[in-house]
N, C-alpha and C positions, 0 to 999 in steps of 0.2 A: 395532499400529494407531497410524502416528506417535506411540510412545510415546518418541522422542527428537529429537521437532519441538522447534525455540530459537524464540524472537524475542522481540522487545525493546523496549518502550515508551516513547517520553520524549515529554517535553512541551517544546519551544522556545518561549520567551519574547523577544520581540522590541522595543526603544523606538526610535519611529520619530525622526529625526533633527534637525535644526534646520530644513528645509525642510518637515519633516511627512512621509505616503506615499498617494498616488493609487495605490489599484487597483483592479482588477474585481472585478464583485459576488462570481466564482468565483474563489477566489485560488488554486486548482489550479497552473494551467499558467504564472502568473506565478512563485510558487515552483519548479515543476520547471524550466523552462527557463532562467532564474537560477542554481539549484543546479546544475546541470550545466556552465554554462558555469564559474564560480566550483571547483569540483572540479576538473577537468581544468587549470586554471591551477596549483592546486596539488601535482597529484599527477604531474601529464603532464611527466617529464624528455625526452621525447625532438622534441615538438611536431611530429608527423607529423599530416598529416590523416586519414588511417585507421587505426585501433589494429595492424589483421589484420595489416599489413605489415610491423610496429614488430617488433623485438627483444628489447625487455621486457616484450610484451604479457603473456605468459605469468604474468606474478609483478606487474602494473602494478594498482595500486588504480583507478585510472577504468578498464582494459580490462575489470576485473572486476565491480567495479558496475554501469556504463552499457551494455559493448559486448562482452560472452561470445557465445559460440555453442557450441551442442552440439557435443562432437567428434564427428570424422568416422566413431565406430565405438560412437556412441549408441544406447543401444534404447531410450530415452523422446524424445519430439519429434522423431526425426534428419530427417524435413523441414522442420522451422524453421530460420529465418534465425537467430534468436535464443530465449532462452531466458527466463521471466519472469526480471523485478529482483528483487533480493533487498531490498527496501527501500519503502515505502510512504509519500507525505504528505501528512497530513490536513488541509487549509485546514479554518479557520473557518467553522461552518454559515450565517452570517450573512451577510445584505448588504453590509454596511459597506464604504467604498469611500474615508473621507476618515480619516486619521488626523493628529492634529497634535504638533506639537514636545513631547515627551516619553509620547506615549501610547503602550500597551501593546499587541502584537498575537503571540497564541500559538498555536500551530498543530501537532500532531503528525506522530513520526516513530519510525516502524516497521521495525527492522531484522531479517533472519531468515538463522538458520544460521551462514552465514560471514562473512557481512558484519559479524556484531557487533564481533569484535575493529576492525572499522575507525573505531569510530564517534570516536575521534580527526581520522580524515582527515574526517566527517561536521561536527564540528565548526569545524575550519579551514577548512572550503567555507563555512559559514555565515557566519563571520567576514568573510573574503574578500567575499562577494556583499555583506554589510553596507556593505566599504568601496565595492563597484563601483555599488550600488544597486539599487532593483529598482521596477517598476510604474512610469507615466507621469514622464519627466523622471530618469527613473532616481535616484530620491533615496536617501540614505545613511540606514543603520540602524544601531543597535547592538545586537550578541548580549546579552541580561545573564544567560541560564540555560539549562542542561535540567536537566531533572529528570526520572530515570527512575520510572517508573510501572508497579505491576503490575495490571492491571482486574478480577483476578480475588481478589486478597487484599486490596487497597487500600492495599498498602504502597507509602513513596515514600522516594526519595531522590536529594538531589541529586547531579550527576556534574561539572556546570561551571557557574563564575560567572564574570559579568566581572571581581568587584570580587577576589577569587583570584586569578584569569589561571592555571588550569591545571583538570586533568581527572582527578577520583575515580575510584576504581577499585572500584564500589559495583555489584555483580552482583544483580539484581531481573528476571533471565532469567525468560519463563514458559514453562513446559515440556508437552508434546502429554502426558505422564504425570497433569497435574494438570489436565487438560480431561478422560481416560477419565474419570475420577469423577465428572463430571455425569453420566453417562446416569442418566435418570429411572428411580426404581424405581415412582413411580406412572404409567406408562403415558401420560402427555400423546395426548390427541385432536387439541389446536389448540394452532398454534404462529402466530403473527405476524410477519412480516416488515417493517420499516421501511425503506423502502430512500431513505437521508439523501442522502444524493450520487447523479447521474446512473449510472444501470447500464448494462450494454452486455453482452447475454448473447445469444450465437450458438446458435441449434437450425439447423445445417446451413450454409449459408452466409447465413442472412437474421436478422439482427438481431431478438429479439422484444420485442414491443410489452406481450404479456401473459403474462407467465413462471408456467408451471407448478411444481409441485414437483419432478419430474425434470428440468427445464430444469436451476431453480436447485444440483438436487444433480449433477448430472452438470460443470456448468459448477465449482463448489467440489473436484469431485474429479481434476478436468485441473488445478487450480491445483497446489492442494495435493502431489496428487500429480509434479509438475515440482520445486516446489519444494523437496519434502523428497528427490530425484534429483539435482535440480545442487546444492543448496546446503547441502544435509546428508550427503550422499554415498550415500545409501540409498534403498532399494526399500519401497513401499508396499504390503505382500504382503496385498491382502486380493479378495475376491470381487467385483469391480467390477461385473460382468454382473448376480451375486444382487442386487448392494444396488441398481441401477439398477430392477430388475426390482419390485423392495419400492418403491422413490421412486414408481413408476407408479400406483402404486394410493393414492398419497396426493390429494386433492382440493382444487383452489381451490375455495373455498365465499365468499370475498368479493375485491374486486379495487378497491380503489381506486387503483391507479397509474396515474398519467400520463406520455407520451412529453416530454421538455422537450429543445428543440434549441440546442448549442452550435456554436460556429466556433473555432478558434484556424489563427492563425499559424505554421507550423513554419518557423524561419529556417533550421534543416538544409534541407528538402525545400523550400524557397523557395516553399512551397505552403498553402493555408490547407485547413485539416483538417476533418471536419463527425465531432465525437465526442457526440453527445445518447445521452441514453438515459431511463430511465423512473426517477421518484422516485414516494415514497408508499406504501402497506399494502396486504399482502394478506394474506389468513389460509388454510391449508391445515388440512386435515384426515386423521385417518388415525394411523395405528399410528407415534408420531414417535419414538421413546425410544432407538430407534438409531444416528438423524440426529444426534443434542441436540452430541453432540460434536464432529462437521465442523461444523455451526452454529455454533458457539459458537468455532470457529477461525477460521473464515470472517470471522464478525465484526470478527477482529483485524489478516487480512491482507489482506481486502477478495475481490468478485469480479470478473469479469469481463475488459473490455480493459480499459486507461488505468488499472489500479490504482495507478501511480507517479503521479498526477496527483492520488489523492484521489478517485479515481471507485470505484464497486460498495461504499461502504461501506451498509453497513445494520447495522441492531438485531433481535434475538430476542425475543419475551413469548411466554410459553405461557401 
């Protein structure tokens, strides 16, 4: 039971420049669609507009982070266009919107499976966008750290500094092996959902407003399960039906989540996007002690759409 799930935690620290940095209260989508453009500068030798048709796609660090597709002889998603990111970024909870000439702004970054060996190229994308800028007026940053983090041990270590100019080679991977050991041997009744960042969880084709506990575990087990498919190479051999059929019988007993509506820009699809989803607690109840460890994974790689944006992050209390 993904007991050879990766991923990988670091914390980016960022000092904003001599002009300062204007962003939105959500710094989601200003970081992704920055980081993407900044990546592909760096990694992209061939500078075709579609990966699919490139030559190096195959072996290409942006065809692999940003634009994979199941192959054509997939048994997990083979009707998707694409397949989830292997990579997660967690903007800052806060509002804050005005940063000025030397101020601090840090924000996490999630890599899973395959993607870790890259996080050199992750590094040098950040650089890059520093020099290109980002948020209103496109102002200049400067990288000064990451520091990898494990949430579950609280061990930390740096991997890059500016004041260095190079990338440690300091492994604080956390492993799907050291999540089975959560399951509760006291039987948890109530478990707590924080859901920090806008969710976005599909029962069918209709976006829900008020997420059950099967919604939430069924939506955790299409993630997880893809992602330990493309990006770890393995099969998630366990009784999806049984444990979907056990999530049924767990109960929302409180709901305070609310629907909150975002818009963004997508300069790809020249089109402005409507990604809202619900923030806030709910509590379920019910026979939890089997969940504790998709939960507790969840927590790390997030749910839902827009995971790359910083979106479906939430918290667990029992």
């Amino acid at each position: 039971m993904l007991a050879e799930f990766q991923a990988a935690y670091y914390r980016v620290d960022l000092t904003a420049g001599e002009k300062g940095l204007v962003l939105p209260p959500y710094k989601g989508s200003t970081l992704r669609g920055g980081f993407g453009t900044a990546f592909r500068r760096i990694a992209c030798a061939c500078r075709q507009e579609e990966c699919k048709n490139c030559m190096l796609q195959p072996s290409c660090p942006y065809a692999y982070i940003f634009e994979t597709s199941p192959p054509a002889d997939s048994q997990v998603l083979s009707k998707y266009e694409s397949i989830p990111r292997p990579f997660v970024l967690e903007p800052p909870l806060d509002n804050k919107t005005l940063y000025q000439k030397g101020e601090s702004l840090s924000f996490g970054l999630i890599l899973i499976g395959r993607s870790i060996p890259y996080l050199p190229y992750f590094i040098l994308a950040f650089k890059e966008l520093g020099e290109i800028g980002i948020g209103k007026g496109r102002n200049p940053y400067r990288l000064e750290r990451l520091v990898a983090i494990n949430p579950f041990s609280g061990k930390e270590a740096e991997v890059y500094s500016h004041a260095a100019g190079k990338v440690f080679n300091r492994d604080l991977c956390i492993l799907g092996k050291e999540l089975l050991a959560l399951k509760s041997e006291t039987a948890p009744e109530l478990v707590k959902i924080d859901f920090q960042t806008m969710t976005r969880i599909k029962s069918g084709d209709i976006f829900v407003r008020h997420v059950e506990f099967h919604m939430l575990l069924r939506a955790l087990l299409r993630r997880l399960s893809a992602l330990y498919y493309f990006h770890h190479g393995l099969e998630w051999n366990i009784e999806f039906v049984d444990l979907i059929k056990k999530a049924e019988l767990v109960t929302r007993v409180s709901d305070q989540t609310r629907w909150v509506d975002w818009e963004r820009y997508s300069h790809r699809q020249d089109a402005r996007m409507n990604l809202g989803g619900i923030v806030g607690q709910a509590t379920y109840k019910g026979e939890l002690a089997e969940f504790l460890p998709i939960l507790k994974l969840g927590e790390l790689v997030h749910v839902g759409k827009a995971c790359t944006f910083g979106m479906g992050k939430y918290r667990m209390s029992l």
